[in-house]
C-alpha positions as CSV (number, residue, x, y, z in Angstrom):
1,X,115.7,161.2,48.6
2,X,112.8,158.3,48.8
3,X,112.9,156.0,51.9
4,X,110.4,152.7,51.3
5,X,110.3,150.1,53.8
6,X,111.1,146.5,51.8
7,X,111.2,142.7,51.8
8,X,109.9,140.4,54.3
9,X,108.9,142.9,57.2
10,X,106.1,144.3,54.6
11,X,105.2,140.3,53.3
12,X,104.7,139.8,57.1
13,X,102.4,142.4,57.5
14,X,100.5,141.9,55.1
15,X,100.1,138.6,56.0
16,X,99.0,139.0,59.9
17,X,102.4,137.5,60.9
18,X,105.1,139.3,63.7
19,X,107.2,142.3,62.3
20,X,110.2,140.8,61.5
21,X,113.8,142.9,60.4
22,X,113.2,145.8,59.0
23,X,115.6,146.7,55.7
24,X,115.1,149.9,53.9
25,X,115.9,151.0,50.1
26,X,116.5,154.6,50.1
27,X,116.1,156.3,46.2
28,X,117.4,159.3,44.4
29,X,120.6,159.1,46.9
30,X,124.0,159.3,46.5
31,X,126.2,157.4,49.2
32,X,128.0,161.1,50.2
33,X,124.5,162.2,51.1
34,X,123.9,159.3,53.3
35,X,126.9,160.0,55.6
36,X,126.5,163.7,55.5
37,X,123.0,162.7,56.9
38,X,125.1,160.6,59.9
39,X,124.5,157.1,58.5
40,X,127.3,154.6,59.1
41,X,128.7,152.6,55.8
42,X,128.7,149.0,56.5
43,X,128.4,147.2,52.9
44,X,131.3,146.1,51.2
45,X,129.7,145.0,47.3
46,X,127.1,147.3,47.8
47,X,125.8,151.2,49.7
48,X,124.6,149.8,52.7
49,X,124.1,151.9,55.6
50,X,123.1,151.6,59.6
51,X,120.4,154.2,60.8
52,X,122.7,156.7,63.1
53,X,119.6,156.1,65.4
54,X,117.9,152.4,65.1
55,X,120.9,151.2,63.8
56,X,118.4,149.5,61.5
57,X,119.8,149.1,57.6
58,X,119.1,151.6,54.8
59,X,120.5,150.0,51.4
60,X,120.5,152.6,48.2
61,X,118.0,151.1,45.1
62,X,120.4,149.1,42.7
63,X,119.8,146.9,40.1
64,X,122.3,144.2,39.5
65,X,123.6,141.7,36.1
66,X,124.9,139.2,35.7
67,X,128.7,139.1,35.2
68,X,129.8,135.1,36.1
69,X,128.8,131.8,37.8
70,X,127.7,130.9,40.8
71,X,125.9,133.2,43.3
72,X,128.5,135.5,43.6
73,X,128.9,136.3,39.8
74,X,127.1,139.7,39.9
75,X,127.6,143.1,39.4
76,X,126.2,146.2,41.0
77,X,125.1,149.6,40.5
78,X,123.7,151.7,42.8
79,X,122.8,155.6,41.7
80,X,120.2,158.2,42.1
81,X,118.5,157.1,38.7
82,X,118.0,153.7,40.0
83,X,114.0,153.3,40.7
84,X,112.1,151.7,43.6
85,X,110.7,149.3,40.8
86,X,114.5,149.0,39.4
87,X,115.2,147.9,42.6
88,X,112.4,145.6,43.6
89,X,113.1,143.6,40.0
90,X,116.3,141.9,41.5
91,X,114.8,140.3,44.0
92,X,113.9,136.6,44.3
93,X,109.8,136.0,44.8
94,X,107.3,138.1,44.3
95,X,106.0,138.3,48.2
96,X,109.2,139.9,48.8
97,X,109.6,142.3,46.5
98,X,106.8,144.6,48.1
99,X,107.1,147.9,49.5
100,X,105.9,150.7,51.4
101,X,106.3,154.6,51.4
102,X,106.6,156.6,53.8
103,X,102.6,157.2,54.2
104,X,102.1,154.0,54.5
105,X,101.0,153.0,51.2
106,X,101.9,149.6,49.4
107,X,103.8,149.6,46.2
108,X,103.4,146.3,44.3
109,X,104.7,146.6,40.9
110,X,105.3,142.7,40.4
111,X,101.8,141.6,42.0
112,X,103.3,140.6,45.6
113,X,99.9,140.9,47.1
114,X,97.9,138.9,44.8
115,X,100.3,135.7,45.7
116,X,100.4,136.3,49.0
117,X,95.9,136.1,48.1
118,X,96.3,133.2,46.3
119,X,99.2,131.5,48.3
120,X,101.8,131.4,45.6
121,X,105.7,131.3,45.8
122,X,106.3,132.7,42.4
123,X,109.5,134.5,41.0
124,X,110.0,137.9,40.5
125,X,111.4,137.9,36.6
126,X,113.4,135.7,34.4
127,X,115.9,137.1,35.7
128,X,115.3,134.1,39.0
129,X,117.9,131.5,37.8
130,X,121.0,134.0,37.5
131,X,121.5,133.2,41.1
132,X,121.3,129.5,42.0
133,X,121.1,130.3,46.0
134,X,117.6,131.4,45.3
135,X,116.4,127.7,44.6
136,X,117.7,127.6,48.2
137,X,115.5,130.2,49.7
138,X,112.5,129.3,47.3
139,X,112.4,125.7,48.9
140,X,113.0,127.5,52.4
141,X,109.7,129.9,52.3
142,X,108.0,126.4,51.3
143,X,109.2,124.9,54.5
144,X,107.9,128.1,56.6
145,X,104.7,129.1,54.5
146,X,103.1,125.5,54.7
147,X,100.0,126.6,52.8
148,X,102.2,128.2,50.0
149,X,102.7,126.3,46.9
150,X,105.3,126.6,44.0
151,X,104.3,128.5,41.1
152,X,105.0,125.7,38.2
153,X,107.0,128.6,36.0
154,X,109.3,128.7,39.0
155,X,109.6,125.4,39.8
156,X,110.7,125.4,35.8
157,X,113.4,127.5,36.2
158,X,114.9,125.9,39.0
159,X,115.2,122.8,36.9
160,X,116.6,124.9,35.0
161,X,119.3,125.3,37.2
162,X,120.1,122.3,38.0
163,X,120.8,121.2,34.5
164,X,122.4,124.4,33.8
165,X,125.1,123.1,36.8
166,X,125.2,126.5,38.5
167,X,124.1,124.4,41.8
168,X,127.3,122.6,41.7
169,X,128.6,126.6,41.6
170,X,127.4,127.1,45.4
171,X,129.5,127.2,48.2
172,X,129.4,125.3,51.0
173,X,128.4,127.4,54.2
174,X,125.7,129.3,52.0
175,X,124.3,126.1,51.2
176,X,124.0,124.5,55.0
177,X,123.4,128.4,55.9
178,X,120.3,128.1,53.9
179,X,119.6,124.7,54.6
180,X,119.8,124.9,58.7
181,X,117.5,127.6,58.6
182,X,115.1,125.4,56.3
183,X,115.4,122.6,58.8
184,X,114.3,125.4,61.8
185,X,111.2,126.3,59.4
186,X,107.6,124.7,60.8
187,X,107.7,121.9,58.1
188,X,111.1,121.2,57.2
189,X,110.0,118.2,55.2
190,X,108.2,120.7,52.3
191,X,111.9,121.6,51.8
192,X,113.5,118.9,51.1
193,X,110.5,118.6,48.7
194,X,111.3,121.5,46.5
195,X,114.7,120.5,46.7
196,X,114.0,117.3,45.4
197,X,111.2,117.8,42.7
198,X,113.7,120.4,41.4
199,X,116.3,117.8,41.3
200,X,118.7,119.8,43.3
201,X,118.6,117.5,46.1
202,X,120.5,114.6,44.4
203,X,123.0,117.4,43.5
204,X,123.6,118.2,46.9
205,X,122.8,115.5,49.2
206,X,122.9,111.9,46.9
207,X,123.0,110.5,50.5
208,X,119.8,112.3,51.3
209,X,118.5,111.5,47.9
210,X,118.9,108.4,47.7
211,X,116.8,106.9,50.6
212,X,113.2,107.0,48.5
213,X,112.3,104.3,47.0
214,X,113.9,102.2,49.9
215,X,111.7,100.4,51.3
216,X,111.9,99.1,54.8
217,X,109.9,96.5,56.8
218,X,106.3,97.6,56.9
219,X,105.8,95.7,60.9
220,X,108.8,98.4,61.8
221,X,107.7,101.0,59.6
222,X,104.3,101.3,58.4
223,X,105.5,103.9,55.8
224,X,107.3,101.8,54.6
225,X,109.6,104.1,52.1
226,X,112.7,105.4,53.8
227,X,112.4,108.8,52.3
228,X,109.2,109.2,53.4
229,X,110.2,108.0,57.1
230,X,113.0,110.8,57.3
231,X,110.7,113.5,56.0
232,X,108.2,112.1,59.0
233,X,110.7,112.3,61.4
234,X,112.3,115.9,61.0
235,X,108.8,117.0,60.9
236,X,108.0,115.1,64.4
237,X,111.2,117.2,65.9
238,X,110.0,120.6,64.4
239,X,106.7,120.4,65.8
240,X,108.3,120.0,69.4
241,X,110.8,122.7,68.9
242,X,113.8,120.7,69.4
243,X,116.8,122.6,68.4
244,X,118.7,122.6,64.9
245,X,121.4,119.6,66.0
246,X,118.6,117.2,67.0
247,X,116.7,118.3,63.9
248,X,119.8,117.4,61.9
249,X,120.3,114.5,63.2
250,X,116.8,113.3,62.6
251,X,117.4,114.2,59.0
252,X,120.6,111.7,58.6
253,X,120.5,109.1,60.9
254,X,119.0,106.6,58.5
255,X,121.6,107.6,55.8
256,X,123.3,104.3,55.7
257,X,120.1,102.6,54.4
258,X,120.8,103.9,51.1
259,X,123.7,101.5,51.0
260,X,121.9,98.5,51.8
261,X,122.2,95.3,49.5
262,X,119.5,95.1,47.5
263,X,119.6,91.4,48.0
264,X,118.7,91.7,52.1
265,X,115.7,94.4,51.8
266,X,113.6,95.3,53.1
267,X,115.9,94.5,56.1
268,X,118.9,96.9,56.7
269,X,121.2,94.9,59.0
270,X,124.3,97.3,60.3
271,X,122.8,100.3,58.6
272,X,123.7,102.0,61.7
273,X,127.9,102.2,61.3
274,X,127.1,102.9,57.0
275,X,125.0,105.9,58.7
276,X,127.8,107.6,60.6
277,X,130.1,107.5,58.0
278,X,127.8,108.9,56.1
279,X,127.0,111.8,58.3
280,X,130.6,112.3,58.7
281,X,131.2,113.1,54.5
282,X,127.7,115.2,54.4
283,X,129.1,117.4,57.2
284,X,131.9,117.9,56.1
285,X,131.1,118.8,53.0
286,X,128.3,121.1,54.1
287,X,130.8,122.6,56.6
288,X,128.3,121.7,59.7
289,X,129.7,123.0,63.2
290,X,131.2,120.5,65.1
291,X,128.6,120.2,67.9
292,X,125.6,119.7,65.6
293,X,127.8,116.8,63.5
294,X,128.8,115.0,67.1
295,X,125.3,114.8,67.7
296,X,123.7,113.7,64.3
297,X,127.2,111.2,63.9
298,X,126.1,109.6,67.7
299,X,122.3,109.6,66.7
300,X,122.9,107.5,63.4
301,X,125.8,105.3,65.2
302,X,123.4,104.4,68.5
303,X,119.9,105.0,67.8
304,X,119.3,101.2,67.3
305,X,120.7,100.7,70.3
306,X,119.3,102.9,72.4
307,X,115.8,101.6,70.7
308,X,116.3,98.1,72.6
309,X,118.4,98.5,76.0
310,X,115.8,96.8,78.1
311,X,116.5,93.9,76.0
312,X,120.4,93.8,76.7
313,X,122.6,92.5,79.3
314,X,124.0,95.3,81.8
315,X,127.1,95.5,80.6
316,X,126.5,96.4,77.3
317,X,124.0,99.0,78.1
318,X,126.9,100.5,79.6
319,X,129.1,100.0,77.0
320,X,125.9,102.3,74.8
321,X,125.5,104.5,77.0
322,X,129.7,104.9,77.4
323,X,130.2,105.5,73.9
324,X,127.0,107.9,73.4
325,X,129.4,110.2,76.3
326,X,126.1,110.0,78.5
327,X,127.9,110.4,81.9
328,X,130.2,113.4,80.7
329,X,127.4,115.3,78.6
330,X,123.7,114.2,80.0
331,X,122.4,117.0,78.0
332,X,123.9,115.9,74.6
333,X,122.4,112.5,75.5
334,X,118.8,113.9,76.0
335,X,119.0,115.8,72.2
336,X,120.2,112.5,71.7
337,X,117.2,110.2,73.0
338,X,114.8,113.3,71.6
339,X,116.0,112.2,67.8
340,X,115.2,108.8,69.0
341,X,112.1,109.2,69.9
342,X,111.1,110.9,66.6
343,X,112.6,108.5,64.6
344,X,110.6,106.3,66.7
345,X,107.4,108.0,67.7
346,X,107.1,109.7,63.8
347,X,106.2,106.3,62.0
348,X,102.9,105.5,60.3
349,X,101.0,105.0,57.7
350,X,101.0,107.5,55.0
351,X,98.0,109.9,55.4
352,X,97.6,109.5,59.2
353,X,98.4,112.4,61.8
354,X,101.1,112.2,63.7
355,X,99.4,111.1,67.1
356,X,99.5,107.5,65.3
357,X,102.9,107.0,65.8
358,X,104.0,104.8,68.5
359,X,104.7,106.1,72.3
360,X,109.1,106.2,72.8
361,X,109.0,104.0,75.5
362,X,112.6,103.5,75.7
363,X,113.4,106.7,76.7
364,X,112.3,105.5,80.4
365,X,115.3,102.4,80.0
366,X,118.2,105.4,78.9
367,X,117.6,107.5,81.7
368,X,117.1,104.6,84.4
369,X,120.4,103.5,83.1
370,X,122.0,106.7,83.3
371,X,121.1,107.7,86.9
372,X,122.5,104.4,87.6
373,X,125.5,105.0,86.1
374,X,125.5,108.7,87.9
375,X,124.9,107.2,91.6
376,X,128.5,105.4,91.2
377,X,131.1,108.0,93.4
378,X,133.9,107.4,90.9
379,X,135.9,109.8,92.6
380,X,135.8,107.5,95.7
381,X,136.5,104.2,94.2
382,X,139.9,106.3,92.5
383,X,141.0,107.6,95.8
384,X,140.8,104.0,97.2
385,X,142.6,102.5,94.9
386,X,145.2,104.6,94.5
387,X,145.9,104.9,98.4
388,X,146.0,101.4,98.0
389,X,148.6,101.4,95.2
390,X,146.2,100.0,92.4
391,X,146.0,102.9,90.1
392,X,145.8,101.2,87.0
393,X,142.6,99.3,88.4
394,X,140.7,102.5,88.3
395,X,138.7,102.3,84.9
396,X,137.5,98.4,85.2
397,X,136.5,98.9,89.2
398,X,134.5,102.2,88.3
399,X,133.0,100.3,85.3
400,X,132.4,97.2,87.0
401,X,130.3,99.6,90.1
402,X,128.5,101.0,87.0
403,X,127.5,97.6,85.7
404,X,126.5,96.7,89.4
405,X,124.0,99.9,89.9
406,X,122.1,99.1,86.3
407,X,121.6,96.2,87.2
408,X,120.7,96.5,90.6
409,X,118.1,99.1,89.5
410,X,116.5,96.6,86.7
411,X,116.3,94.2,89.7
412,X,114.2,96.8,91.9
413,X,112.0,97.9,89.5
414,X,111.2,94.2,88.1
């Protein structure tokens, strides 16, 4: 029995970065010697076992074929004869399919190393497009190695899998499970890149896909292309940190504006309601959880809005900030003005840095408007009318006090 530590804990190190998880590939094993050795089973396709001490997992060396479509169409076999390089062969890009023994020294039968030298996401074997989840990951490691680029070979074969269909073959939650974790990557945008240079983006996103080439007005939007302005903006929310639903709904808000009339460009008048439709059939289809779709729906339905409510009467300001559910959940609406200001703050030219975008003023007007709206006691204007036997006057008094307060605070600071 041979115990090699594998994957992305040995790319990591070799590349100066934090240790990250730590998987193992034990050889020359059977999976009776593992639990007579007190490790715990816990795979179900394959021998996979937890450590009886770290808990950490210890797979046996297998090699796998190809037995259907999809991601899922494999078969296994793990067994003593099964080599470390066996093993290593499977597996998707050549950084991580690495290894080390237990001295310490690197195996590198597929030239791991040398990419990681040159800074090169390149694939493993031709084996690569049996599994079209790896186009997936490939386009994710380009959205968290920034200074990576795709070997052209691979890139090939991922066209090749999108013509062969076998993206069509993915499910769902592996494909937003991949995705999500793209859009947490430093630079989101070099995702959607691979995914689109590939053509695997129009397979599954048209919606996404469909936004370059749109152009939009150059005094608005000095990069003019809406493609280019969403890739801008998710990268303006990575950089601050902001969590996966804001992130998300940077990436879809402007969704609608690949349903504009030709005839009205490079205006987009009411792309805003075409948007949340939008985002409602994406995540759906992508199976998004329901928090992160509520946001990205309220971002693409009100981010117009809440770009201009200096420039509306009271009233409908809190008619906005009503329907964004800003009084209920304040800390939904600040993910929510955080998208805005990177769909604002993120335009420019093409080639400037980011620090040319323009300053999100407006995020001052939502939060005036909001503590406004918070300073009304609706509690006490309920308890009055209803000891005064006006119940059903309730909702238009403690919306009419609302009103009031925004605009008595506009007054005092004008």
């Amino acid at each position: 029995m041979k115990i090699y530590l594998v994957g992305g804990s040995v790319r990591d190190r070799l590349l100066g970065l934090p240790a990250s998880d730590r998987d193992y590939v034990v050889v020359g094993a059977t999976p009776e010697q593992m639990l007579a050795s007190g490790y715990q089973p816990v795979g179900k396709d394959f021998p996979v076992f937890l450590h009886p001490q770290t808990k950490e997992e210890y797979a046996l060396a297998r090699t796998e074929r190809k037995s259907g479509r999809g991601y899922t169409g494999f078969a296994f076999h793990a067994a003593p004869d099964v080599t470390l390089e066996d093993d290593l062969h499977r597996r998707d890009l050549t950084i991580n399919a690495m290894a080390l023994d237990e001295n310490g020294q690197l195996v590198d039968p597929y030239g791991g190393a040398r990419d990681i030298a040159s800074k090169t996401l390149r694939h493993v074997s031709e084996a690569f497009p049996e599994d079209p989840l790896r186009v997936l990951r490939l386009a994710r490691f380009a959205a968290r190695f920034t200074e990576f680029s795709v070997a052209p070979e691979t890139m090939a074969l991922c066209r090749q899998l999108v013509d062969e269909g076998e993206i069509r073959e993915l499910v769902a939650e592996r494909v937003w499970q991949e995705l999500s974790r793209g859009l947490m990557e430093a630079q989101p945008s070099r995702m959607f890149g691979v995914l689109r240079d590939c053509g695997a983006l129009a397979v599954l996103a048209p919606e996404l896909d469909r936004l370059w080439g749109v152009p939009q007005k150059a005094i608005y939007h000095p990069e003019i292309d809406t493609g280019i302005h969403i890739m801008q903006v998710i990268d303006y929310a990575a950089n601050r940190g902001w969590p996966l639903a804001t992130r998300y709904a940077a990436l879809t808000h402007d969704l609608g504006k690949g349903l504009t009339p030709a005839d009205i460009l490079p205006a987009h008048h009411a792309h805003e309601a075409r948007s949340a439709k939008l985002v409602d059939a994406l995540s759906a289809r992508w199976r998004v959880q329901r928090e992160v779709a509520e946001l990205a729906r309220a971002v693409a339905a009100e981010h117009g809005n809440l770009g201009k409510l200096k420039d509306m009467r009271p009233a409908t300001v809190h008619d906005v900030l009503m329907r964004c559910d800003a009084i209920r959940r304040p800390e939904r609406f600040v993910h929510m003005l955080d998208a805005c200001e990177a769909d604002k703050s993120s335009r420019r030219a093409v080639g400037l840095p980011e620090s040319a975008g323009e300053p999100f003023v407006a995020r001052a007007d939502a939060m005036a408007a909001l503590a406004a709206m918070q300073s009304v006691d609706a509690g006490a204007i309920a308890a009055q009318l209803v000891a005064a036997g006006k119940p059903e006057r309730i909702a238009a008094e403690v919306r009419d006090a609302r009103i009031a307060a925004i605009r008595d605070r506009r007054d005092a600071a004008s």
